[in-house]
matplotlib code that plots the C-alpha trace (Angstrom):
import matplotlib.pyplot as plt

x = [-84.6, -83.0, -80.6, -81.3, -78.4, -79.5, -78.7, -75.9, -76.2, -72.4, -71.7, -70.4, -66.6, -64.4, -62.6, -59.0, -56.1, -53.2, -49.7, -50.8, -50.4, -51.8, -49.8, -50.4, -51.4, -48.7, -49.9, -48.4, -47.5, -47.1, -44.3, -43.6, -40.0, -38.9, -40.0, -38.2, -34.8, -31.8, -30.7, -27.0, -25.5, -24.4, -22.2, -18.2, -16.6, -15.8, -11.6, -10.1, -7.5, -4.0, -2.0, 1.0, 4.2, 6.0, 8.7, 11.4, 14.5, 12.3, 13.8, 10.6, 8.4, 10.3, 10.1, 6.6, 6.4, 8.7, 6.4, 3.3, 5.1, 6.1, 3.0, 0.1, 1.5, 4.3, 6.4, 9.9, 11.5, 10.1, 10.2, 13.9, 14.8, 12.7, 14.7, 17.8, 17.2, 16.2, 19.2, 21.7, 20.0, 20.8, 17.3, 17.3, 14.2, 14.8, 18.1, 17.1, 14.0, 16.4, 18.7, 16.0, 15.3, 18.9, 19.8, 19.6, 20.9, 23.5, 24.8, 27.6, 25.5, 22.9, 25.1, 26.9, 23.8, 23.4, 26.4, 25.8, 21.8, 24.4, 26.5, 23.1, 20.6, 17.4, 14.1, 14.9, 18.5, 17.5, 16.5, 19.6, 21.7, 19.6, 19.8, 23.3, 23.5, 21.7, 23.9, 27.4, 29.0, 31.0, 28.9, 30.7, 30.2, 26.2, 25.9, 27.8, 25.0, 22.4, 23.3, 23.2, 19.8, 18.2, 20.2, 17.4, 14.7, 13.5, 11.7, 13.6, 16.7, 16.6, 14.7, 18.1, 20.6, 18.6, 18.9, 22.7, 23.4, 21.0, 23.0, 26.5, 26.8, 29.4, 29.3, 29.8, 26.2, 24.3, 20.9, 19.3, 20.1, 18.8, 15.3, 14.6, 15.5, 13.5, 10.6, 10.9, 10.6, 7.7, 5.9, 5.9, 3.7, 6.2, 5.5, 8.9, 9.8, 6.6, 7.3, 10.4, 9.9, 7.2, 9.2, 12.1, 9.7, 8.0, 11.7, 12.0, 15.2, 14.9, 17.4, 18.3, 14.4, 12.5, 9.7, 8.4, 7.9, 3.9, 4.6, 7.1, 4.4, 1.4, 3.7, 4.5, 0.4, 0.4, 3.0, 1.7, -1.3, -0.4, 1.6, -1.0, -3.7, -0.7, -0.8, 2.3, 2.4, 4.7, 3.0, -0.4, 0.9, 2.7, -0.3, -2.6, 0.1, -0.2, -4.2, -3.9, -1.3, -3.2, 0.3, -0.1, -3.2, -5.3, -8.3, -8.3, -10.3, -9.8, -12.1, -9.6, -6.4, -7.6, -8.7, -5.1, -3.5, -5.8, -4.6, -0.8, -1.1, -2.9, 0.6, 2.3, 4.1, 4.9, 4.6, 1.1, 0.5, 1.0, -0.9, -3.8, -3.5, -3.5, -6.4, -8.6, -7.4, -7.9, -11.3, -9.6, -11.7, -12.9, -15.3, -13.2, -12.1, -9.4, -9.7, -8.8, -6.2, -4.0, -4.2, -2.2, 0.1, 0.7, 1.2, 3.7, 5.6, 6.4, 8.4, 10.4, 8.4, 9.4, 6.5, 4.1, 5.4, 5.0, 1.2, 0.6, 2.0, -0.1, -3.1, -2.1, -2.2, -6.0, -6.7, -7.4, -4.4, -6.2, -5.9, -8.7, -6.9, -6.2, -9.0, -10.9, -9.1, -5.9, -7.7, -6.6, -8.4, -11.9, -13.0, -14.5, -16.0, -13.4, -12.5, -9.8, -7.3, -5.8, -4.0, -5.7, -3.5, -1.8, 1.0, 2.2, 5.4, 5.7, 8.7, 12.5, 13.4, 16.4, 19.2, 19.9, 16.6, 16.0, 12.8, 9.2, 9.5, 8.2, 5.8, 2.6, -0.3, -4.0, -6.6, -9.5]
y = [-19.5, -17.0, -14.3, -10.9, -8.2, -4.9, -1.9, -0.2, 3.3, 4.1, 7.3, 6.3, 6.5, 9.5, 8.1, 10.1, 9.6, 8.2, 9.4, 12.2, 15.9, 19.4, 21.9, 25.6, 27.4, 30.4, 33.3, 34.4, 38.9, 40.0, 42.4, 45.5, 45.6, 48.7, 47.2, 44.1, 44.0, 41.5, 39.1, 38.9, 35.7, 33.4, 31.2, 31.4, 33.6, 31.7, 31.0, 32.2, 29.5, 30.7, 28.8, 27.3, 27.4, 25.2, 23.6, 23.8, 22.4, 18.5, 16.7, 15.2, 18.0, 19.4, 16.2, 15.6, 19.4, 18.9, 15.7, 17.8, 19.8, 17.2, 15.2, 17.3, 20.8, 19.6, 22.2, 20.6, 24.0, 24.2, 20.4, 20.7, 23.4, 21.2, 18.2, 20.0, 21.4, 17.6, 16.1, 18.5, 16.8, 13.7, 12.7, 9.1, 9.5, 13.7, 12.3, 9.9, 12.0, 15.1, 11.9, 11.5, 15.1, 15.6, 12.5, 14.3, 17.3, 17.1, 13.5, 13.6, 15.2, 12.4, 9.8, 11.0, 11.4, 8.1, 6.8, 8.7, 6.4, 3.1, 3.9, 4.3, 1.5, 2.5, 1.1, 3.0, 1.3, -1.4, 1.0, 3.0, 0.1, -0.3, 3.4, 3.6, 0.5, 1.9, 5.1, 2.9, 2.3, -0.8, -4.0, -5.9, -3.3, -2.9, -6.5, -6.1, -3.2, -5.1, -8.2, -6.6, -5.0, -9.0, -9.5, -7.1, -8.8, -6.2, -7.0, -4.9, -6.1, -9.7, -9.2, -7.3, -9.5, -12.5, -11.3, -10.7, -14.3, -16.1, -13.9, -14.3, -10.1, -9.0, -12.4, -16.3, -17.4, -19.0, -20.0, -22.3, -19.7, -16.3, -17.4, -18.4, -15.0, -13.4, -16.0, -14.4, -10.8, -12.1, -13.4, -10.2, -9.1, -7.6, -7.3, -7.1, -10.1, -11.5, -11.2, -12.2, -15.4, -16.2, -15.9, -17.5, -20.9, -20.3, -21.2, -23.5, -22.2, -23.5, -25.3, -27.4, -28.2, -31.8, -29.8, -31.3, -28.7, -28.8, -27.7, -24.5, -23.6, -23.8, -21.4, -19.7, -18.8, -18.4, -15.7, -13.7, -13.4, -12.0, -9.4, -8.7, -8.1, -5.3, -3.5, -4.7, -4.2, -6.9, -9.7, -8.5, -8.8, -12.1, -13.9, -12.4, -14.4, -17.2, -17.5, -17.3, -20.3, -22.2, -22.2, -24.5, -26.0, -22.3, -22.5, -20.2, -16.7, -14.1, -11.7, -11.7, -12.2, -8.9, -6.8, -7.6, -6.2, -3.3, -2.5, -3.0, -0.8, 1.5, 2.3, 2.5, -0.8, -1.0, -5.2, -5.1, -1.9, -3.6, -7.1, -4.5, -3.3, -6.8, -7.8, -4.6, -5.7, -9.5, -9.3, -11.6, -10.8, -8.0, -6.4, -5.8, -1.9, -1.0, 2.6, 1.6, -1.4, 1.8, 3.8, 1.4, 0.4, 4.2, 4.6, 1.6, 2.8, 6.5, 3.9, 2.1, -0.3, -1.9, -4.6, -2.0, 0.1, -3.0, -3.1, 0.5, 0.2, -2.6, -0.8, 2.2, 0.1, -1.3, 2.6, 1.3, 3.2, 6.4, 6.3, 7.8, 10.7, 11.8, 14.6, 13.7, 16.3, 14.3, 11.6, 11.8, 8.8, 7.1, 3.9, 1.9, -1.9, -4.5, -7.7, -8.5, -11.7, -12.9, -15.4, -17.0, -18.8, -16.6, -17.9, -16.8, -17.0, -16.5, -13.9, -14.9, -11.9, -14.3, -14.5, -18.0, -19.4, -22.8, -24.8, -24.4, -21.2, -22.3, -21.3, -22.8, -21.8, -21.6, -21.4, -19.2]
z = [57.2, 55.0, 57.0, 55.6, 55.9, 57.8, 56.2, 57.9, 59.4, 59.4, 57.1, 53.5, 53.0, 51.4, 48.3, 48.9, 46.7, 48.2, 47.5, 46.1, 47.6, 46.2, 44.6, 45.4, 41.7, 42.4, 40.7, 37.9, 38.3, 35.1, 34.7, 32.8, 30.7, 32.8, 35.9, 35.8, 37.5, 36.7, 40.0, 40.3, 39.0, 41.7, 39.8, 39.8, 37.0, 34.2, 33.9, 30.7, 29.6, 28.8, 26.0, 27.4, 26.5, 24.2, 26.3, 23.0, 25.1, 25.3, 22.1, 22.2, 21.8, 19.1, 17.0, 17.8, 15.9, 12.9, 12.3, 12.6, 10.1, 7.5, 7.5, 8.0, 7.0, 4.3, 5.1, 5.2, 5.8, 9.4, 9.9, 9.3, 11.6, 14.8, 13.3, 13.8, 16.6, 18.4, 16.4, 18.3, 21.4, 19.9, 19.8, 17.5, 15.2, 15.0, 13.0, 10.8, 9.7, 9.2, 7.0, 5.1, 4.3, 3.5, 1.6, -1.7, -1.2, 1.3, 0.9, 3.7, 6.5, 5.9, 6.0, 9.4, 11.1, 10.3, 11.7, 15.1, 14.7, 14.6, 17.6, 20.2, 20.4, 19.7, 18.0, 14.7, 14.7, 11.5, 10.1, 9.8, 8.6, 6.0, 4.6, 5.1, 3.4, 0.4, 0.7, 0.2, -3.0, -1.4, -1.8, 1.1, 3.6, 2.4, 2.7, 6.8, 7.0, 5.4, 8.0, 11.0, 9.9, 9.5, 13.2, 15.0, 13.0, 10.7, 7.4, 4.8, 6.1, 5.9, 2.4, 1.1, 3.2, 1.8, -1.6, -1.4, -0.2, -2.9, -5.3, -4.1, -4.3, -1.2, 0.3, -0.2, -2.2, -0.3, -1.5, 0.9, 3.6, 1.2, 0.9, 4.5, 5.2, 2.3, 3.9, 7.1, 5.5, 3.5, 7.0, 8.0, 5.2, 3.2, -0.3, -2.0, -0.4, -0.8, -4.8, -4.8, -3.1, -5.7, -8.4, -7.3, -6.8, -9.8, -11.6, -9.0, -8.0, -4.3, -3.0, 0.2, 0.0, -1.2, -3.0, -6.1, -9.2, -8.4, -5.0, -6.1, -8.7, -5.2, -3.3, -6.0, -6.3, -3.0, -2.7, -5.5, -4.2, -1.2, -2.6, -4.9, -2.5, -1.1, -4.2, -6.0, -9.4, -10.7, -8.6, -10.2, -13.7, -12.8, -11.5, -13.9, -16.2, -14.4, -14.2, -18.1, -18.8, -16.3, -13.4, -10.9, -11.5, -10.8, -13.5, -16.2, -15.5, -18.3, -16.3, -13.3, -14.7, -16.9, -13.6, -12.2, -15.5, -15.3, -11.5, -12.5, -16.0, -13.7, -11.8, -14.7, -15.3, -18.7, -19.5, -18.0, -20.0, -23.3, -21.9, -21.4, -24.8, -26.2, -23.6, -25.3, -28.8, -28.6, -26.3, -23.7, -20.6, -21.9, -24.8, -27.5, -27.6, -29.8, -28.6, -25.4, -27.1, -28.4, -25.3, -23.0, -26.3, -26.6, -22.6, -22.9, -26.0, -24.1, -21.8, -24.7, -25.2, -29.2, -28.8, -28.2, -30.8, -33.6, -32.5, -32.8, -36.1, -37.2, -35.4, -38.0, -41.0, -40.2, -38.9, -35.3, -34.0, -31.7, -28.4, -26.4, -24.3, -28.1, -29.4, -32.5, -35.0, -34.8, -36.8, -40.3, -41.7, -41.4, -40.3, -42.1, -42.1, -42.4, -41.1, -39.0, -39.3, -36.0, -35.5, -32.3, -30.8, -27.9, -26.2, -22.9, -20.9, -17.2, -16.2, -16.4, -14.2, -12.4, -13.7, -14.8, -14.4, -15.4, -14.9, -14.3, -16.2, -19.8, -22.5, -22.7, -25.6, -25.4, -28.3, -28.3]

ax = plt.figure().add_subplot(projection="3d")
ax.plot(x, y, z, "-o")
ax.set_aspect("equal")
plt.show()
């Protein structure tokens, strides 16, 4: 038996959309320009902001203003007269900036304001001991200065106090104890220490220490290239040395140890000016531009230097001798095709800058 459905005789459904409600269409009046009418604004008047009032009598302020003055504006006129006017308060950093302004032309004033830093403790205390200390004639009572500067743990000051005991200037020499202060100044990313550190290993010059000679030449790397990377000049000229005469085991680059050169003789350092010049002459990391080879001897001979002076004359007599910040019409000769005889073995020596030095510090020649 098959079940058949009957039809059903219930109306059909309305389909209506759920969730959904009808707008009103509002009709749109269209209005003439002389019949419309403005509605008043509801909204609170607007508050017009009144400048306020420098509060002059705050040390603070004032400082804050002379600073604004020096730095952003550079006018020291102003920046003195908010300087003074915190320093009367006797506001710590108002004096030693208003030192600094005055060190050159009034000597005395500087260095009692910096006497009155001393007698308060205060963050910027090291840093008066070490300008005073620069500012005295009397190398005992620097070196005091200079001491209680590395007693507060600031970098500069243990750098200087360091150097004064490694020298035996104002004070019984003491070596062993002068570098482990000019290491702790050098820790703390100083760069003059940093140098000076370097170069004392590199004579090995370090005692109260077992390092072997290979070790003083590692740190000696080391050192320089840490102040290097901070922009010093002589550390870029003496590792650009070293990389060249192969110290301490560092392979031989001629490309790098010429970009160093080129960033030292760039700040106007007068030994890497005239290794630049011979760099450009020789072709040592470089194409060979004699052009360029008299610029930086010329730079380095308005310094005094006589070597670069021998090469400019030697550049003269081969007509190789004009430097290119010099215009054409000075030439007075033309060049011509000729060949050059160099001697090509180059021999380089690594700085003797301490007094004394004895060592690691020796010549060493390479052939090309």
């Amino acid at each position: 038996m098959i079940h058949r459905q009957r039809p059903s005789t219930a109306p059909p459904r309305r389909r209506t959309i759920i969730g959904r409600k009808k707008r009103k269409k509002k009709k749109k009046t269209k209005r003439s320009k002389h019949n419309r009418q403005t509605r008043p604004s509801t909204a609170p008047p607007k508050k017009t902001c009144t400048p306020k009032t420098i509060d002059v009598t705050n040390p603070h302020t004032s400082y804050c203003i002379g600073l604004h003055h020096q730095k952003r504006q550079q006018d020291t006129e102003k920046a003195l007269q908010y300087y003074a006017l915190a320093a009367t308060q006797k506001h710590p950093r108002s004096q030693y900036n208003l030192a600094m302004l005055l060190k050159q032309s009034n000597p005395t004033h500087c260095m009692a304001l910096l006497n009155q830093i001393i007698q308060i403790p205060s963050s910027i205390r090291a840093k008066a001991y070490v300008a005073l200390g620069d500012m005295t004639n009397d190398p005992t009572h620097s070196t005091k200065l200079y001491q209680a500067s590395a007693k507060l743990k600031y970098a500069v000051g243990q750098f200087k106090f360091g150097q004064r005991l490694f020298n035996g200037v104002g004070t019984v020499p003491n070596r062993s104890r002068g570098i482990k202060l000019m290491l702790l100044a050098s820790n703390q990313e100083l760069a003059d220490a940093q140098c000076h550190v370097a170069t004392v290993h590199s004579h090995g010059l370090v005692e109260g220490t077992n390092l072997s000679i290979k070790q003083c030449e590692y740190t000696a790397i080391y050192w320089w290239t840490k102040a290097a990377n901070h922009g010093k000049k002589e550390a870029q000229y003496f590792l650009g040395k070293a990389i060249l005469s192969r110290f301490g085991g560092v392979k031989r680059n001629e490309t790098k140890a010429t970009d160093l050169f080129l960033k030292a003789a760039k700040q106007d350092f007068m030994p890497a000016q005239v290794a630049m010049g011979t760099a450009c002459f020789h072709g040592i990391g470089t194409a060979t531009n004699y052009q360029e080879a008299a610029h930086w001897y010329h730079q380095a001979a308005q310094q005094g230097s006589t070597k670069a002076r021998k090469c400019l004359k030697v550049m003269h007599g081969l007509g190789l001798d004009m430097p290119l910040h010099f215009p054409p019409s000075l030439r007075k000769y033309v060049l011509g095709e000729f060949k050059l005889k160099v001697n090509t073995t180059i021999t380089y020596r690594l700085p003797d800058t301490v007094a004394g030095a004895t060592g690691v510090g020796r010549v060493r020649s390479t052939k090309r």
